[in-house]
N, C-alpha and C positions, 0 to 999 in steps of 0.2 A: 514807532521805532524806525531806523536805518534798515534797508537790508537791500542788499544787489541781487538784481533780477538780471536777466537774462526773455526776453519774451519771444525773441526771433532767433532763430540757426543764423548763424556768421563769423566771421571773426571778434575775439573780445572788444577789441576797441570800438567796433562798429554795435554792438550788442547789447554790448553791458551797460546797467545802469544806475547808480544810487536815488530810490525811493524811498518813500515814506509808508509803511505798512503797519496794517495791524500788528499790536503784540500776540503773538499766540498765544495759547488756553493748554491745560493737560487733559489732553483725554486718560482712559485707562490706560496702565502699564505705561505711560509717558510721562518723559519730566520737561520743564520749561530749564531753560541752561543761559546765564548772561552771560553772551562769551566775550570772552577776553583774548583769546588769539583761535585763530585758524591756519589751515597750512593748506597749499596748492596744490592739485596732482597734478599728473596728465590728463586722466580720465574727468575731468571735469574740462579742462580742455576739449578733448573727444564730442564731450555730450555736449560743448555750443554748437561742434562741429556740425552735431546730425547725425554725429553715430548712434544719440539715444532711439534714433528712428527705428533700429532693429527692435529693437526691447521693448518695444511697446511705447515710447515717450512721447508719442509726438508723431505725425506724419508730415505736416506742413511749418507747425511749430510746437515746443516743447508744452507738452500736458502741463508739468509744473514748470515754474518759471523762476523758483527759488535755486540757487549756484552755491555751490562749497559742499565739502562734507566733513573733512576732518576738522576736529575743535577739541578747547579747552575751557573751563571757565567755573563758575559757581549756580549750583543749581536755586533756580530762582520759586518752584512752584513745582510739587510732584502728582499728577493725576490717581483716582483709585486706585488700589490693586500692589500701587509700588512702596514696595519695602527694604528695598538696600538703599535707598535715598533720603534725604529731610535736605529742605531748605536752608542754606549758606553751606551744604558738602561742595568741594571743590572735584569736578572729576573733569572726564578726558573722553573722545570716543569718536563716532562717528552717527551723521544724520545726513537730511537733505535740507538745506538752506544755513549751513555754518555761514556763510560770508553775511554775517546780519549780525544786530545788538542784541538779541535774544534768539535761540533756536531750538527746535521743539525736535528730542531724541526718545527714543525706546531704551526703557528701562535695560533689556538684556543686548544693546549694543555699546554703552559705556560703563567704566569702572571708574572709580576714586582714583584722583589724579597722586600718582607716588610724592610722598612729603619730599619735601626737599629739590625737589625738579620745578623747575620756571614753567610758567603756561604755556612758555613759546616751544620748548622743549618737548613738552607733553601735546601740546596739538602736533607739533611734526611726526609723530609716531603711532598714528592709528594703524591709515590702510599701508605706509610703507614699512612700519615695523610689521605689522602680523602678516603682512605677503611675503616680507623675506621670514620670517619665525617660520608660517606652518610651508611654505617651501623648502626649506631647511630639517626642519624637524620631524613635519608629520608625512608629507609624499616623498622628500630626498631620504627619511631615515637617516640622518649624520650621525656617528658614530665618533667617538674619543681616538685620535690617531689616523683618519681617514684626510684623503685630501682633496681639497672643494677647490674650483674655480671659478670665480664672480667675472662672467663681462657684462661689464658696465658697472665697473665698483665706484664711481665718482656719482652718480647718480642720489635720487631719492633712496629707490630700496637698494640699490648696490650698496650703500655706505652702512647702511642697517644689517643687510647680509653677512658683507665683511666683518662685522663684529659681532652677528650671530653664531656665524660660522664657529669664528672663537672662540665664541661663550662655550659652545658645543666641544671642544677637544680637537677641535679638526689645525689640520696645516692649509692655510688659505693662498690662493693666486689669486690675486687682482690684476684686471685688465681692462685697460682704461688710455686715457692722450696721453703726451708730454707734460701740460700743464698739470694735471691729476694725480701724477706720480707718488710725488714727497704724500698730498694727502690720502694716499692709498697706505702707504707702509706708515703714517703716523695714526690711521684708525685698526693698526692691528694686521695688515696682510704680510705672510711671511714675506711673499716674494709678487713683484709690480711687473707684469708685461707694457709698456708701451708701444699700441698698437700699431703706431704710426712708425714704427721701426721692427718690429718683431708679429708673427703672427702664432700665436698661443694655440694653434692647432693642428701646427710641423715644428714646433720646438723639440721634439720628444720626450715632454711631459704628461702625463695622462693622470687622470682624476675620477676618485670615485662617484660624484657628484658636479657638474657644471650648474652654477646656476645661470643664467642666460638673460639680462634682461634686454640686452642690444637686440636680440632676438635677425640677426644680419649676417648669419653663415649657411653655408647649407647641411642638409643631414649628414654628408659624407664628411665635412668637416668635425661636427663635433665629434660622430663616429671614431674618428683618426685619433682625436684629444679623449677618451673615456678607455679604463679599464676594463678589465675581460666582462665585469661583472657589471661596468657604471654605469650611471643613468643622466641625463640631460634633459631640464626641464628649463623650459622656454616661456619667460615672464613678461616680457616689454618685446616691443617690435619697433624695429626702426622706422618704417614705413606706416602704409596702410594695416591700419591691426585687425581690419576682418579678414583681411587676404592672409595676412600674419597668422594667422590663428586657424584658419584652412589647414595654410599649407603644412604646419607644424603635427597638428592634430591629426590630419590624413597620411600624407607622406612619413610623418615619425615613425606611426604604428606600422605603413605597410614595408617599411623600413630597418624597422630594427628586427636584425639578426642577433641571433644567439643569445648571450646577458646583455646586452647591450641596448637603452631602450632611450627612445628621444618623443619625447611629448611635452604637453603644456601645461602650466601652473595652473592657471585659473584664475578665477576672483577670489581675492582672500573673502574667508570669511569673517565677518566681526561678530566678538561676540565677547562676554565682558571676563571669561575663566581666560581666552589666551592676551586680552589686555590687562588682566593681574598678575599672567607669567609675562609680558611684558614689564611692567611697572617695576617689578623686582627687579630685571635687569638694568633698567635705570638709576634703579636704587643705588644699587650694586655697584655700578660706573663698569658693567662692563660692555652696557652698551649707552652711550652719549650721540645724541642727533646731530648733524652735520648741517647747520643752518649755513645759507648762503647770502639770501635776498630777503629783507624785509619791506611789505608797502603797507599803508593806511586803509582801510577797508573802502573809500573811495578811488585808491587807486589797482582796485580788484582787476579790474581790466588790463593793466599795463603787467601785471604778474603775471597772468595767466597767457597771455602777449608770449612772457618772458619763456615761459613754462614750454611753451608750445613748440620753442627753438629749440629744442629737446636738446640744451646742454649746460644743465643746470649741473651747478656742484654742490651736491645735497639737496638740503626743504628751500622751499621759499614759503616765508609768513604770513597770516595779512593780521595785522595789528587792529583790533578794536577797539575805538577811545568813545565812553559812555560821558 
């Protein structure tokens, strides 16, 4: 089979490769998946970078050399143990080697891909729908009537946000460029800061929840934007994102006075109970993915290229032709 490696830290283009590889096997609790679409993050950007160094991935070069995580497609082969799956279910999820013709996931990191949604649709929505869901949900606590503000709603999880938010009862602010605008207030945001003319942190607006994926203010900033009680959680970094993740995590907490509390999201977690509360939402249409870029699974490299210019508008795809 196909599948893009990565074997050295560098930049995609320099890096990336399309080989020929074994098909995988299911071990226990694992299913074998023919994918049919995958979608781009940063974080997989990040990890040609060298940032997997911290995590154990690799010191000189990456432990594994298999690239992508979010996918779509039909389960090809299920290992012992697994029982929400049979071969030809169509599902959705996340692994380590999506950018390939077949790729090998755990059973409790994907769900059944929701009827009626495209595989392109369903692969953009793993790590950036449930990063903005349980940002939203389970550490923001959103509430029916509360008012959320997304910077960087043109983004991957910004655009997932923005219509989480929604979903949730909340009044949204999106803040975002010029160009972003119209597609901020057409996925749902009451009201569009364009940043490049307004700065969303002395407008005298305040919000019970910011979500932050710019992660490019400082603590006394969103301070100034959050209510007596609000809270700011800080998902994407514009920059270096271990420096990003320092200073948020340190400075937030020795920082926040009184209700007012500024820390970091986290890595979402995957896992297949909040990819079936996503899928509903899909169903539903009241959350639709913001696709932007589509490339070929051979041109994995030049996406993730794209990716890395950290100004994307929505998902970018990578399309797999078997």
């Amino acid at each position: 089979m196909k599948a893009i490696l990565g074997e050295t830290y560098g930049q995609p283009e320099k890096v990336l490769h399309l080989r020929d590889v074994n098909k995988p096997t299911p071990g226990e609790g694992k299913v074998v998946v023919k994918v049919n679409a995958a979608s781009a993050n940063i974080s997989d950007f990040y990890a040609l970078a060298g940032f997997a160094r911290i995590f154990g991935g690799g010191l000189t070069k990456p432990k594994d050399p298999s690239v992508g995580t979010d996918f779509a497609g039909q389960v090809e082969a299920v290992g012992a143990g697994v029982t929400r799956f049979k071969a030809g279910d169509e599902v959705f999820g996340s692994c380590n080697g999506s950018f390939a013709e077949f790729a090998l996931a755990r059973e409790g990191r994907i769900a059944t891909k929701p009827a009626g949604v495209s595989f392109e649709d369903a692969a953009a929505s793993p790590i950036a729908g449930l990063t903005a869901l349980q940002c939203l949900r389970d550490k923001g606590s959103v509430q029916a009537g509360q008012e959320v503000c997304v910077n960087g709603a043109s983004g991957g999880v910004g655009t997932f946000a923005v219509q989480i938010a929604k979903s949730l009862g909340a009044g949204v602010t999106g803040v975002c460029s010029t160009r972003n605008v119209e597609q901020a207030g057409r996925i749902g945001a009451d009201y569009v800061v364009d940043y490049t003319k307004e700065d969303f942190t002395r407008d005298g607006r305040t919000y019970d929840l910011i979500c932050d994926i710019a992660g490019n203010r400082s603590i006394s900033d969103y301070k100034r934007a959050l209510k007596p009680r609000g809270r700011c959680l800080v998902v994407g970094f514009a920059n270096n994102p271990l420096l990003g993740m320092a200073k948020y995590f340190v400075l937030g907490k020795l920082r926040s006075t009184g209700g007012k509390k500024v820390g970091i999201m986290g890595i979402a977690k995957m896992n297949s109970q909040d990819l079936d509360s996503l899928s509903q939402l899909l169903v539903s249409g009241k959350v639709k993915p913001v696709i932007e870029r589509r490339y070929e699974l051979g041109e994995t490299a030049q996406a993730l290229q794209y990716i890395g210019e950290k100004h994307t508008r929505g998902k970018v795809i990578i399309s797999v032709s078997h």
